[in-house]
MARKOLKOL-776562 format. One record per atom (N, C-alpha, C, CB): residue number from 1; residue in one letter; atom name; x, y, z. Coordinates in steps of 0.1 Angstrom, whole numbers. Glycine has a CB too. Layout:
! MARKOLKOL-776562
<pt resi="NUM" resn="A" name="CA" c1="X" c2="Y" c3="Z"/>
...
END
This chain:
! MARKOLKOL-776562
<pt resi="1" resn="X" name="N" c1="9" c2="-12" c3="0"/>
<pt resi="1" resn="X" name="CA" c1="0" c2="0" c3="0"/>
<pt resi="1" resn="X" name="C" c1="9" c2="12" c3="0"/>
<pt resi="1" resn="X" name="CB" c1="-10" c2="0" c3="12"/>
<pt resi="2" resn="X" name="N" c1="8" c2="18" c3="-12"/>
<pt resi="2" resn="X" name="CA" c1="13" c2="30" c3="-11"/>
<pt resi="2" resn="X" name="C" c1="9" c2="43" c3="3"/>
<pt resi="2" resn="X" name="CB" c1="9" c2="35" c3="-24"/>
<pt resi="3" resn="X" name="N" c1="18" c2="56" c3="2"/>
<pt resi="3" resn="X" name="CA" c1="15" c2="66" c3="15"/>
<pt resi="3" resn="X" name="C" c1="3" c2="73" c3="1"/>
<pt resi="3" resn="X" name="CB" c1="34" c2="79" c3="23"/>
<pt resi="4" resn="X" name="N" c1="-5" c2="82" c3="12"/>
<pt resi="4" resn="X" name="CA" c1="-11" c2="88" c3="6"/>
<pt resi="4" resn="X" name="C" c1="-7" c2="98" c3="1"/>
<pt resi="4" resn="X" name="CB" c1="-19" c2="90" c3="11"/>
<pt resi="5" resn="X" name="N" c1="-13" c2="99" c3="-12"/>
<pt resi="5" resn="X" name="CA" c1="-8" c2="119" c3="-19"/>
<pt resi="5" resn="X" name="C" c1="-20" c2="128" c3="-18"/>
<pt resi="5" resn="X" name="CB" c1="-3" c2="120" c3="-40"/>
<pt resi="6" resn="X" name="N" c1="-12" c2="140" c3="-18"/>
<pt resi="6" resn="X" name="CA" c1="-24" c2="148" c3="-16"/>
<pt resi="6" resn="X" name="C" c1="-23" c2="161" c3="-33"/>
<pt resi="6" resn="X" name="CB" c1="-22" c2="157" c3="2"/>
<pt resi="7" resn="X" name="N" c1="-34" c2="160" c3="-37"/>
<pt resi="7" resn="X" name="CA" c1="-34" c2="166" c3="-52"/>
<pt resi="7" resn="X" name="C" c1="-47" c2="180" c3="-51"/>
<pt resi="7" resn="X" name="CB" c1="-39" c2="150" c3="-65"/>
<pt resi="8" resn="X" name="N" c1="-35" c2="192" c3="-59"/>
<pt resi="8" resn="X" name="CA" c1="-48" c2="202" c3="-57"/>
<pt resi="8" resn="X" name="C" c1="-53" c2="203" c3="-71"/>
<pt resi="8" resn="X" name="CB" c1="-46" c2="218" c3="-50"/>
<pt resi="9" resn="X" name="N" c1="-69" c2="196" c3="-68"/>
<pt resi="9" resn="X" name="CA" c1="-77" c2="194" c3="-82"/>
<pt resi="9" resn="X" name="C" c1="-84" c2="213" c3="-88"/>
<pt resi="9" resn="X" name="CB" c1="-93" c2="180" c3="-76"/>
<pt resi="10" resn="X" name="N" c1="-78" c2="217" c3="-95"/>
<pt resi="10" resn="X" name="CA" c1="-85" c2="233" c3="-96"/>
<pt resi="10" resn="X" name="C" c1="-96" c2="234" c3="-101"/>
<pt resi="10" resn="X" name="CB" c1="-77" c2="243" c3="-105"/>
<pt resi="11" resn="X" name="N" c1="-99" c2="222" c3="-109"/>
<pt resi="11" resn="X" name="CA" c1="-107" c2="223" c3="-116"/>
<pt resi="11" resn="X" name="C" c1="-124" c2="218" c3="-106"/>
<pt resi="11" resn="X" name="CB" c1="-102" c2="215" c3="-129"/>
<pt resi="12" resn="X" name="N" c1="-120" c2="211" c3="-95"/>
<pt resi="12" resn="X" name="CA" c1="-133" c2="204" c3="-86"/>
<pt resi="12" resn="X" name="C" c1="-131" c2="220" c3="-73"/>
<pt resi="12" resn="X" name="CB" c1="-129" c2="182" c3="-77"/>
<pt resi="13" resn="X" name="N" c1="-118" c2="224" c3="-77"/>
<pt resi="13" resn="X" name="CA" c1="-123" c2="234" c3="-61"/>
<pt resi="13" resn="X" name="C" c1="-119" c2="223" c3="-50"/>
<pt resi="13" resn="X" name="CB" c1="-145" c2="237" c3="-60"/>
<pt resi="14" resn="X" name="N" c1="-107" c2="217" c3="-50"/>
<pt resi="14" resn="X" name="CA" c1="-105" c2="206" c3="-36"/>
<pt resi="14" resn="X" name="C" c1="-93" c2="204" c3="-39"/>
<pt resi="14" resn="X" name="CB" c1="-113" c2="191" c3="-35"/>
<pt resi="15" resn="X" name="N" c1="-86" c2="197" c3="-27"/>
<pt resi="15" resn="X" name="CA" c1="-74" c2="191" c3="-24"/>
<pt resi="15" resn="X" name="C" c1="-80" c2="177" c3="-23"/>
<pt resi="15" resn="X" name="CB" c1="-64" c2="196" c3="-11"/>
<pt resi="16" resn="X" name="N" c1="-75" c2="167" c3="-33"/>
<pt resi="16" resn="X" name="CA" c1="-77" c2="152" c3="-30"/>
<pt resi="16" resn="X" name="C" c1="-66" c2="142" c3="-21"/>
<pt resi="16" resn="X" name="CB" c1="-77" c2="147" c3="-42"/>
<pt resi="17" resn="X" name="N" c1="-70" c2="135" c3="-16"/>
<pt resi="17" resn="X" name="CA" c1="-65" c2="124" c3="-11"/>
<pt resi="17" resn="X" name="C" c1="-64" c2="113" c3="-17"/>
<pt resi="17" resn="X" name="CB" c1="-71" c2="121" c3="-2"/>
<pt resi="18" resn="X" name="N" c1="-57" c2="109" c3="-21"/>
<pt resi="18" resn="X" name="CA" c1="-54" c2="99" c3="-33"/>
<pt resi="18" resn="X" name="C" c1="-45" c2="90" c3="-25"/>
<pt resi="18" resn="X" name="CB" c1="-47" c2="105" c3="-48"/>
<pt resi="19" resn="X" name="N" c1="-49" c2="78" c3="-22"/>
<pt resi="19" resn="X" name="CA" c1="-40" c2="64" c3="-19"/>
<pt resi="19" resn="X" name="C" c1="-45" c2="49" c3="-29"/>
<pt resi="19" resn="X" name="CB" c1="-42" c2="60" c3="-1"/>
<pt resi="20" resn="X" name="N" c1="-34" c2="49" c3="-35"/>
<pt resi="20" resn="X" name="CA" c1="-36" c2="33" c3="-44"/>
<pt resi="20" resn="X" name="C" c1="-42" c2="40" c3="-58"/>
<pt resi="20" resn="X" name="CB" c1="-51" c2="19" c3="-34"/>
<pt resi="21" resn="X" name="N" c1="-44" c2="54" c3="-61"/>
<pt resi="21" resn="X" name="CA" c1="-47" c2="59" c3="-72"/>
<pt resi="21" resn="X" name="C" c1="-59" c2="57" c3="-68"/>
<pt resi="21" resn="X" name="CB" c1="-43" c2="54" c3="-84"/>
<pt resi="22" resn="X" name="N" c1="-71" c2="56" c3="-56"/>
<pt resi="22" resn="X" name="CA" c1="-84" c2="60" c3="-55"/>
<pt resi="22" resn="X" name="C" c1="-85" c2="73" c3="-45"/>
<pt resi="22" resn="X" name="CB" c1="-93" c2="48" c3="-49"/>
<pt resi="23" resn="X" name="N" c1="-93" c2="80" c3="-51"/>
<pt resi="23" resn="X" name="CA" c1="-98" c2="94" c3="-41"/>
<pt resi="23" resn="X" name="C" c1="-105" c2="88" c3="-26"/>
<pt resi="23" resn="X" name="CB" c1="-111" c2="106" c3="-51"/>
<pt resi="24" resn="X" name="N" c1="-95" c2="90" c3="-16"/>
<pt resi="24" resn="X" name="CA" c1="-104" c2="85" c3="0"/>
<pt resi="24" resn="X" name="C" c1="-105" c2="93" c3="5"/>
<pt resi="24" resn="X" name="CB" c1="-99" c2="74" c3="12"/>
<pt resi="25" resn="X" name="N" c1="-105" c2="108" c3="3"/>
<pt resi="25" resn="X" name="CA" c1="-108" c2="122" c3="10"/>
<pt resi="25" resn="X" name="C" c1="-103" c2="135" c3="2"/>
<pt resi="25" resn="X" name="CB" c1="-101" c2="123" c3="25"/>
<pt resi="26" resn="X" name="N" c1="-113" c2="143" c3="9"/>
<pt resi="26" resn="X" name="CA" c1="-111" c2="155" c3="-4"/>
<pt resi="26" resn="X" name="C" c1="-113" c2="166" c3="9"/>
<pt resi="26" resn="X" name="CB" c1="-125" c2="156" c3="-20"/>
<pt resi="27" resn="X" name="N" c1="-106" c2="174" c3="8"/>
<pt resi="27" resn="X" name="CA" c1="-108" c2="195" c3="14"/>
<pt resi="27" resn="X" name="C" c1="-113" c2="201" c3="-1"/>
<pt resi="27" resn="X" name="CB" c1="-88" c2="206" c3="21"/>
<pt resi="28" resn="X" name="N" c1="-128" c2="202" c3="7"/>
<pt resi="28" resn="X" name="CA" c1="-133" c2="214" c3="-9"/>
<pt resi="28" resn="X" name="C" c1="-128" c2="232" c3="-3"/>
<pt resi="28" resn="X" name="CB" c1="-159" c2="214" c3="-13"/>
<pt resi="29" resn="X" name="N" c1="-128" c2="236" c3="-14"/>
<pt resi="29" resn="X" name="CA" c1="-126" c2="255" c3="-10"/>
<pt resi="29" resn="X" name="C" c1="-130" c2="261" c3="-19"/>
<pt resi="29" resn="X" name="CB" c1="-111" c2="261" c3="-8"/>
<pt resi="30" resn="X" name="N" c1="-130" c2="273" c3="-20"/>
<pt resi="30" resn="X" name="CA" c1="-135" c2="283" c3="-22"/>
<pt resi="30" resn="X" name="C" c1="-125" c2="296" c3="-21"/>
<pt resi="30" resn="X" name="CB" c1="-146" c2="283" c3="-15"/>
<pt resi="31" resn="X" name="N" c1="-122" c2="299" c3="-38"/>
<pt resi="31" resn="X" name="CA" c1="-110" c2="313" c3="-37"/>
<pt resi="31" resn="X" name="C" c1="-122" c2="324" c3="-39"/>
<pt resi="31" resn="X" name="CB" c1="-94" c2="315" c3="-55"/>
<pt resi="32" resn="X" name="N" c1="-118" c2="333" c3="-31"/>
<pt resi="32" resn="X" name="CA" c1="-126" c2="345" c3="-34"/>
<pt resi="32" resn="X" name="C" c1="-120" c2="357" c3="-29"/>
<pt resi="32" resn="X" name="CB" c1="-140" c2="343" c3="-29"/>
<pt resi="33" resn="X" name="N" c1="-110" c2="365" c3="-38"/>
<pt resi="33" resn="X" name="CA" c1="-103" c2="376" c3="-38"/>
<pt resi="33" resn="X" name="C" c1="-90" c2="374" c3="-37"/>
<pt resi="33" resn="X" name="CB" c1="-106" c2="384" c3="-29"/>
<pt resi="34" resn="X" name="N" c1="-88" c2="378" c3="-22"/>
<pt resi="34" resn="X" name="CA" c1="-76" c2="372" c3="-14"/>
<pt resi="34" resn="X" name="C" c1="-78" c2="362" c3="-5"/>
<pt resi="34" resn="X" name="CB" c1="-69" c2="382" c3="-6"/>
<pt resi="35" resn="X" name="N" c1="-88" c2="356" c3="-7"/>
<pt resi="35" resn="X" name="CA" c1="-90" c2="341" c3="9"/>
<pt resi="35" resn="X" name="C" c1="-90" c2="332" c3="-1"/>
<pt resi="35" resn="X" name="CB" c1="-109" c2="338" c3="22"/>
<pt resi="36" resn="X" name="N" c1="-88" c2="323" c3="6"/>
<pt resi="36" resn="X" name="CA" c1="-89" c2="308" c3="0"/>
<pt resi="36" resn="X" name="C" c1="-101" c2="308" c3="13"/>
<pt resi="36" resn="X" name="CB" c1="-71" c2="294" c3="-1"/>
<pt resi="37" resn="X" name="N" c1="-114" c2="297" c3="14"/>
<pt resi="37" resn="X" name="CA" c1="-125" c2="292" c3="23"/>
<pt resi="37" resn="X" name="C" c1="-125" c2="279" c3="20"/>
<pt resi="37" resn="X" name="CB" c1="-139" c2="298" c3="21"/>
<pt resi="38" resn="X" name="N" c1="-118" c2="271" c3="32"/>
<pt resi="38" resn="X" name="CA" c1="-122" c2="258" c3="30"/>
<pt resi="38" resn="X" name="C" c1="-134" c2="252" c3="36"/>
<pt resi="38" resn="X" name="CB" c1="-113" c2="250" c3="32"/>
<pt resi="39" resn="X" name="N" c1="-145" c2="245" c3="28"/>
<pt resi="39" resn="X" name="CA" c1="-159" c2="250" c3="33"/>
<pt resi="39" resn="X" name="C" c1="-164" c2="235" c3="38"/>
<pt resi="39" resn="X" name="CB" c1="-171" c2="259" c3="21"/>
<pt resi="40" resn="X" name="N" c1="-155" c2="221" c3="37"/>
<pt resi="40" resn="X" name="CA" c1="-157" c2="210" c3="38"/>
<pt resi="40" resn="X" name="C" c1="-147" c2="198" c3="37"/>
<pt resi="40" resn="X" name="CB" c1="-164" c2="210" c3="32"/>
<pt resi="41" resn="X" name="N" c1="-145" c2="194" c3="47"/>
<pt resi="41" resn="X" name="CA" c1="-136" c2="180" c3="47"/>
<pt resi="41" resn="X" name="C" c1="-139" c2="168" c3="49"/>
<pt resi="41" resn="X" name="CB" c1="-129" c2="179" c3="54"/>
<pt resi="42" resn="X" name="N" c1="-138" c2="159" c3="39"/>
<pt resi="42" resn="X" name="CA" c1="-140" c2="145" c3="41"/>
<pt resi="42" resn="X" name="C" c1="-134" c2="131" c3="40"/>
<pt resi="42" resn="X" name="CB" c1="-147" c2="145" c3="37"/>
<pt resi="43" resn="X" name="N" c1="-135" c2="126" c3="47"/>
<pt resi="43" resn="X" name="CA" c1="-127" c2="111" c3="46"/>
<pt resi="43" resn="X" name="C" c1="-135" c2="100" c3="43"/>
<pt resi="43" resn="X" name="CB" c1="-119" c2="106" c3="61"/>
<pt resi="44" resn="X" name="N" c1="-131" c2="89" c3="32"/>
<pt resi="44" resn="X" name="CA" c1="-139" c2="77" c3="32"/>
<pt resi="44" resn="X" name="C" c1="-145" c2="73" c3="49"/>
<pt resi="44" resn="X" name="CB" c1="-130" c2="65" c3="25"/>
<pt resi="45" resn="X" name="N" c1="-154" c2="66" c3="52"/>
<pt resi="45" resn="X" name="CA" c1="-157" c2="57" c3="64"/>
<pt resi="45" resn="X" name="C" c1="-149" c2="46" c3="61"/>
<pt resi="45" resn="X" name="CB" c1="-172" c2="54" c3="68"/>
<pt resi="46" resn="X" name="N" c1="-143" c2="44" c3="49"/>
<pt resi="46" resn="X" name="CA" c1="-131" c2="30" c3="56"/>
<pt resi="46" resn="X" name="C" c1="-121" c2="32" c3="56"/>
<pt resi="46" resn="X" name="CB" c1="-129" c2="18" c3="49"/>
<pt resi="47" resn="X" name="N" c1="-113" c2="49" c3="55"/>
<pt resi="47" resn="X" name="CA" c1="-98" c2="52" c3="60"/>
<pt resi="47" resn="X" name="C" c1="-104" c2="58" c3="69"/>
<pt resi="47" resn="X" name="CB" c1="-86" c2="61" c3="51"/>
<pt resi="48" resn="X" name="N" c1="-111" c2="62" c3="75"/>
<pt resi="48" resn="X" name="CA" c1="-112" c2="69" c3="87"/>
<pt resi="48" resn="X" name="C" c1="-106" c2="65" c3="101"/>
<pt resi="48" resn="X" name="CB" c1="-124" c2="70" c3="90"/>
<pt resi="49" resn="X" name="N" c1="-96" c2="75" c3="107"/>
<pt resi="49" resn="X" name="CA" c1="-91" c2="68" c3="121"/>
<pt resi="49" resn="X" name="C" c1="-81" c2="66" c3="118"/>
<pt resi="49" resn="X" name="CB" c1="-96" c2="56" c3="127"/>
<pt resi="50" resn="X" name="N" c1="-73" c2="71" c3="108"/>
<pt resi="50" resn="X" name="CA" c1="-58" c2="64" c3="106"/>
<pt resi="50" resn="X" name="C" c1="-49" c2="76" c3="104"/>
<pt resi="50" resn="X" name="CB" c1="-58" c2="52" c3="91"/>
<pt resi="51" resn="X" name="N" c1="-54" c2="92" c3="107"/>
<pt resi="51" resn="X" name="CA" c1="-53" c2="102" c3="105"/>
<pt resi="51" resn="X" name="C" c1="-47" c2="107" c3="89"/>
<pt resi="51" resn="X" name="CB" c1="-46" c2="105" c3="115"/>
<pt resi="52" resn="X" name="N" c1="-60" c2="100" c3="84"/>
<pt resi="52" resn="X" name="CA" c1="-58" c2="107" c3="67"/>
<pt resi="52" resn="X" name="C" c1="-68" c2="121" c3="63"/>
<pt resi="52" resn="X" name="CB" c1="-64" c2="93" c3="55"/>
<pt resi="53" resn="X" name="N" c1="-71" c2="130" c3="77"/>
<pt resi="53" resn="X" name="CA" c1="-79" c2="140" c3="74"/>
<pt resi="53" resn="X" name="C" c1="-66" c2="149" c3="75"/>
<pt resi="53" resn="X" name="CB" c1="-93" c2="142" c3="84"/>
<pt resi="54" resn="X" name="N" c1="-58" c2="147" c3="89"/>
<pt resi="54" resn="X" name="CA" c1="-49" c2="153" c3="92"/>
<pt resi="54" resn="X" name="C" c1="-39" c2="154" c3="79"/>
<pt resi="54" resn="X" name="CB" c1="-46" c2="147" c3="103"/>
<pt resi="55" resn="X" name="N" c1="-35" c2="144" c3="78"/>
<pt resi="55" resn="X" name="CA" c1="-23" c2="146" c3="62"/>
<pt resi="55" resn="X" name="C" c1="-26" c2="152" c3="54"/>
<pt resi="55" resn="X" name="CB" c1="-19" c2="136" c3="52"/>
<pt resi="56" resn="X" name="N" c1="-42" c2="156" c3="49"/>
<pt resi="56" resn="X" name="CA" c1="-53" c2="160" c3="37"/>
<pt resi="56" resn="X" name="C" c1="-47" c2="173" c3="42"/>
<pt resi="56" resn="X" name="CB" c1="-71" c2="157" c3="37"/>
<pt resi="57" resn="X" name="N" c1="-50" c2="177" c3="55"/>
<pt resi="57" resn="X" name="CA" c1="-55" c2="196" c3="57"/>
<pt resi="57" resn="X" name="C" c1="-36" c2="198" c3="63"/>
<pt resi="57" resn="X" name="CB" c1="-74" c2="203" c3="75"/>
<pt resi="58" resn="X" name="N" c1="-32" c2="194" c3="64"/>
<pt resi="58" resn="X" name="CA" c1="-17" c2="195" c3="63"/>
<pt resi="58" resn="X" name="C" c1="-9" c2="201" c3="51"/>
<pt resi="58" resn="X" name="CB" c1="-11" c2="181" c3="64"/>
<pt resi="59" resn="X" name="N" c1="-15" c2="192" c3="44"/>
<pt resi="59" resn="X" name="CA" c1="-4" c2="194" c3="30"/>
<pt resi="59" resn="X" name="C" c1="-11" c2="203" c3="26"/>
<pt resi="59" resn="X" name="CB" c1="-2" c2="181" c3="18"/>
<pt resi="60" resn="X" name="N" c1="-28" c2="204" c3="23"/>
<pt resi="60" resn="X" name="CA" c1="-33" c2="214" c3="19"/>
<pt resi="60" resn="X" name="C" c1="-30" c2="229" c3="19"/>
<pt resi="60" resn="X" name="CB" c1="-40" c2="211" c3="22"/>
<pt resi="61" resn="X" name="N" c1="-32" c2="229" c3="35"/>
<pt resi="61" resn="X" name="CA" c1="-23" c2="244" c3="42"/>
<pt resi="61" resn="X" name="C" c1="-10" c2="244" c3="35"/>
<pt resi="61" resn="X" name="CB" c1="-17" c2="243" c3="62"/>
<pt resi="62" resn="X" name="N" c1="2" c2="239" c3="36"/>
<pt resi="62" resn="X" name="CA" c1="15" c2="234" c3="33"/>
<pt resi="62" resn="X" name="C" c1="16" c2="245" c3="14"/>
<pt resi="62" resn="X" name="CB" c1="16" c2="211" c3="32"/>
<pt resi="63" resn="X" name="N" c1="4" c2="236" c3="7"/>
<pt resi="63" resn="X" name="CA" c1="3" c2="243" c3="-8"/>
<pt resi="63" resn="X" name="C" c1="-1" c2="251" c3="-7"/>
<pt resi="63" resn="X" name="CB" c1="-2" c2="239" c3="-18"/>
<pt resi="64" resn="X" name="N" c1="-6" c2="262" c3="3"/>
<pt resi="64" resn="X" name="CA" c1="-13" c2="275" c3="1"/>
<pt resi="64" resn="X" name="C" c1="0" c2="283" c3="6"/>
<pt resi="64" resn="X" name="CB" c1="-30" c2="278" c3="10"/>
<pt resi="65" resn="X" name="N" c1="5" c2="279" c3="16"/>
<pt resi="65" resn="X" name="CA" c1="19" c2="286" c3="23"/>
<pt resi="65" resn="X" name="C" c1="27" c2="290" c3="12"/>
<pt resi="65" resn="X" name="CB" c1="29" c2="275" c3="33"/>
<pt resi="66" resn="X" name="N" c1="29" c2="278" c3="7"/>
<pt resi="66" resn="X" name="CA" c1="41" c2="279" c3="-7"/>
<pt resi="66" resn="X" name="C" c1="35" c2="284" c3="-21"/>
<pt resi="66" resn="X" name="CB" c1="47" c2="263" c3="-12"/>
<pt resi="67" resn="X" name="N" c1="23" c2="286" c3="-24"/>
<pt resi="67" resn="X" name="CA" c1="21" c2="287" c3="-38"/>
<pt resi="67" resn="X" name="C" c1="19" c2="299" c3="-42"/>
<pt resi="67" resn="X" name="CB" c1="11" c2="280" c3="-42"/>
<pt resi="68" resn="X" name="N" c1="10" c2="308" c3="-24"/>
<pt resi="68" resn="X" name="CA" c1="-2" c2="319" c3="-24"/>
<pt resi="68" resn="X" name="C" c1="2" c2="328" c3="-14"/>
<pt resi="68" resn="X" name="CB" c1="-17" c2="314" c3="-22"/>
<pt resi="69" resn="X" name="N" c1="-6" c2="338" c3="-18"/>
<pt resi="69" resn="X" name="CA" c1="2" c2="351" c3="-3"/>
<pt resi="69" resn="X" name="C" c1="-19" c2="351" c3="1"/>
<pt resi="69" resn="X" name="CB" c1="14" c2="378" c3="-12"/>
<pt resi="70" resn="X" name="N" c1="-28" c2="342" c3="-4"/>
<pt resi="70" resn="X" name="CA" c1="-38" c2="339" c3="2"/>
<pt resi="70" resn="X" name="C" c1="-39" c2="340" c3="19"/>
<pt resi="70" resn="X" name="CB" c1="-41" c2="328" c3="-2"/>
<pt resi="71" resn="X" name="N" c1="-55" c2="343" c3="24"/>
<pt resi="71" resn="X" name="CA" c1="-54" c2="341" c3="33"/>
<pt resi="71" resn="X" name="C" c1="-65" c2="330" c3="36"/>
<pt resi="71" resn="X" name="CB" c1="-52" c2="352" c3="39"/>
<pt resi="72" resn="X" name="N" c1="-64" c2="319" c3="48"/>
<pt resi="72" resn="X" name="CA" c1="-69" c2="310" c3="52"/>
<pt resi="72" resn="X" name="C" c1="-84" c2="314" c3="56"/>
<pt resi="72" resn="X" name="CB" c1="-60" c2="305" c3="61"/>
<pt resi="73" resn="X" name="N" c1="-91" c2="308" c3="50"/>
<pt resi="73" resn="X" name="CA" c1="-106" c2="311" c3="58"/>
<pt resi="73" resn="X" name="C" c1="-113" c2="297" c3="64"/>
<pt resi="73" resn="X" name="CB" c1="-118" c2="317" c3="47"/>
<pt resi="74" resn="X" name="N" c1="-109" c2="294" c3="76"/>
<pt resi="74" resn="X" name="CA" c1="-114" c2="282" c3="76"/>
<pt resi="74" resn="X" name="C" c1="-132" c2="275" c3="82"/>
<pt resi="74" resn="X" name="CB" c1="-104" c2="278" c3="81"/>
<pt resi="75" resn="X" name="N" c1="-140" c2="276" c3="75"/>
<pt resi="75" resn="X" name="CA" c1="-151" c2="275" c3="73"/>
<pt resi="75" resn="X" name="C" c1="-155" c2="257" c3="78"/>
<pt resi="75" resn="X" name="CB" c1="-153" c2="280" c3="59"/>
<pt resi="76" resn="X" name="N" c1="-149" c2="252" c3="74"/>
<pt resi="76" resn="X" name="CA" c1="-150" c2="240" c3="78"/>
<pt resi="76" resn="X" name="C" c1="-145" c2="241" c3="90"/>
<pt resi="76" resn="X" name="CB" c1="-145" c2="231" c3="69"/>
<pt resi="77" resn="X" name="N" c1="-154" c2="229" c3="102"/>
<pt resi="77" resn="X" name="CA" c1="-152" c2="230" c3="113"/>
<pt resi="77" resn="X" name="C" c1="-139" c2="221" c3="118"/>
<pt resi="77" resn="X" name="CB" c1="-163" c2="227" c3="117"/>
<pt resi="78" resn="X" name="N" c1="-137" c2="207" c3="109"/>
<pt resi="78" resn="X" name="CA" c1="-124" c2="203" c3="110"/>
<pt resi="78" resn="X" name="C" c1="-110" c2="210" c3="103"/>
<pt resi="78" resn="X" name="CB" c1="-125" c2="190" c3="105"/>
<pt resi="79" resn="X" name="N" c1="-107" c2="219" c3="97"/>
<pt resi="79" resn="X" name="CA" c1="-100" c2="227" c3="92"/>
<pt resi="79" resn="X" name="C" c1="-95" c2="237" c3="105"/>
<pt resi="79" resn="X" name="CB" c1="-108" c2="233" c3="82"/>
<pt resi="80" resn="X" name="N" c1="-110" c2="244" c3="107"/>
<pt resi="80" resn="X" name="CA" c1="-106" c2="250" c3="121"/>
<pt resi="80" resn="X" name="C" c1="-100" c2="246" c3="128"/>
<pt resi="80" resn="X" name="CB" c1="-112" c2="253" c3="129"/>
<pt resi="81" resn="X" name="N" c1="-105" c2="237" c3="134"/>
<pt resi="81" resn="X" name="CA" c1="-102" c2="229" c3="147"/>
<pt resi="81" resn="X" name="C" c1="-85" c2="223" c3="144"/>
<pt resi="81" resn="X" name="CB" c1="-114" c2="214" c3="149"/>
<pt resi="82" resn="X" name="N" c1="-81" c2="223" c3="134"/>
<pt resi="82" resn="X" name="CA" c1="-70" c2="216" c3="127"/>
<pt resi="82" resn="X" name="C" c1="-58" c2="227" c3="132"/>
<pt resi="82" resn="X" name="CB" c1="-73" c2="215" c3="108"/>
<pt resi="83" resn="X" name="N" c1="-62" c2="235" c3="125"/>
<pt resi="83" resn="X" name="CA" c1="-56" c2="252" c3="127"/>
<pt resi="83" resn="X" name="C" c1="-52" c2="253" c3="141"/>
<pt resi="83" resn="X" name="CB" c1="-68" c2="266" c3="124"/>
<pt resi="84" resn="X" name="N" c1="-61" c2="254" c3="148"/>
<pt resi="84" resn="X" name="CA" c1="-60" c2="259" c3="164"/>
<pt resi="84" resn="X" name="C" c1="-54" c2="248" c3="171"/>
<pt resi="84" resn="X" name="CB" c1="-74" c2="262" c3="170"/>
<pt resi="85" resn="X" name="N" c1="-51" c2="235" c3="168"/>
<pt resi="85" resn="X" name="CA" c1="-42" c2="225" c3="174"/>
<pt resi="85" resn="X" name="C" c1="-28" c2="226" c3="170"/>
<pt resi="85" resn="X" name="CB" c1="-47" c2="212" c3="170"/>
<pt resi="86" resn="X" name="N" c1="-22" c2="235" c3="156"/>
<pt resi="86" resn="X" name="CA" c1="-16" c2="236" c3="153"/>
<pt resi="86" resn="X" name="C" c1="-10" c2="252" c3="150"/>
<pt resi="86" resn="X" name="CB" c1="-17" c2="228" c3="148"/>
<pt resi="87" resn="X" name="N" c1="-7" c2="260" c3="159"/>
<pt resi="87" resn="X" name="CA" c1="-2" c2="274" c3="159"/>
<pt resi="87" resn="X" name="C" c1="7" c2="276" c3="151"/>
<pt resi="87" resn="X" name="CB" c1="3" c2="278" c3="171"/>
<pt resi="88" resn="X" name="N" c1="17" c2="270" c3="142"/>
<pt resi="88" resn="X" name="CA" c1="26" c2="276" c3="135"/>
<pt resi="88" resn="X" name="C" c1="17" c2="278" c3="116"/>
<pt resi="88" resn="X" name="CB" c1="41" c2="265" c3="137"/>
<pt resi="89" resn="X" name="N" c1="3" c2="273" c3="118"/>
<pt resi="89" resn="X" name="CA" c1="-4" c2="272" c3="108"/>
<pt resi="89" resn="X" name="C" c1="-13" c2="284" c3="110"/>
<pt resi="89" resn="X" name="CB" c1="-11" c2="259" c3="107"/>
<pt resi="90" resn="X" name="N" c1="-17" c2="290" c3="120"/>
<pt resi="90" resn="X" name="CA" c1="-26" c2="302" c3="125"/>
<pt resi="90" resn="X" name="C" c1="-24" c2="317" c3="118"/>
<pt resi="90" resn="X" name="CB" c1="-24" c2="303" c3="142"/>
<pt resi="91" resn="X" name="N" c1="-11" c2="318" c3="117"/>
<pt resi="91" resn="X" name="CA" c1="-6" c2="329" c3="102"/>
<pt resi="91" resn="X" name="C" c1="-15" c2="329" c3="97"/>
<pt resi="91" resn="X" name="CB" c1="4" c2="325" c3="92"/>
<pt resi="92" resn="X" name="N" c1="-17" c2="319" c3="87"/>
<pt resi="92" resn="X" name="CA" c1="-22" c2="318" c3="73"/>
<pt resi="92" resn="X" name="C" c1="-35" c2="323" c3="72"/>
<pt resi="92" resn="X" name="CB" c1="-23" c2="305" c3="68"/>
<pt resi="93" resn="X" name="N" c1="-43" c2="326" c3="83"/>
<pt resi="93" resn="X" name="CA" c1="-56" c2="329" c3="85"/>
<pt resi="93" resn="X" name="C" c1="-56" c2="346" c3="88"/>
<pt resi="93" resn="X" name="CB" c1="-62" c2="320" c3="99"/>
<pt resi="94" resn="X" name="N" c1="-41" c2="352" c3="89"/>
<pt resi="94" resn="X" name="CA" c1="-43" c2="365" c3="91"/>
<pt resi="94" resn="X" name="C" c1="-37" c2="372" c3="81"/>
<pt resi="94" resn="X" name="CB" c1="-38" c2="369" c3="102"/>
<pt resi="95" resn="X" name="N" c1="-26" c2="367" c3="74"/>
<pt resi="95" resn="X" name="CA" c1="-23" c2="373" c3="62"/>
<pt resi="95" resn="X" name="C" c1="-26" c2="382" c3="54"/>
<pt resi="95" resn="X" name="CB" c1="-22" c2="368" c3="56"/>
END
């Protein structure tokens, strides 16, 4: 079993989760000006628990750090909650 990759789809509006070449979770968002809004996160119910939400909104953040002088809107409640467990990610939301 391959590690999971995480791919930003421009065209769906999401960061995918891709392991084994199947999509098992996606962060949808929303660009609108200067924010990026990520408005939903989801994991299959059969990778769930193995922290493949965490690697999803990880890397995701990770590609907005590096790509964009965006700022973070995080709308989704696991995003949030993601954010505020992790302070060196809390920037991105004030930018």
């Amino acid at each position: 079993m391959a590690a999971p990759e995480v791919r930003n789809d421009t065209d769906k509006q999401q960061y995918s989760l891709v392991e084994d070449g199947e999509v098992i979770g996606f962060a949808a968002y929303e660009v609108d000006g200067d924010e990026i809004r990520f408005v939903h996160t989801e994991v299959d119910p059969a990778h769930r628990g193995g922290g493949h939400a965490s690697i999803l909104v990880q890397n995701a953040l990770d590609d907005v750090r590096s790509g964009s002088s965006l700022r973070v809107v995080p709308q989704c409640s696991y995003v949030h909650a993601w954010i505020e467990r992790h302070p060196d990610y809390q920037e991105l939301t004030t930018r």
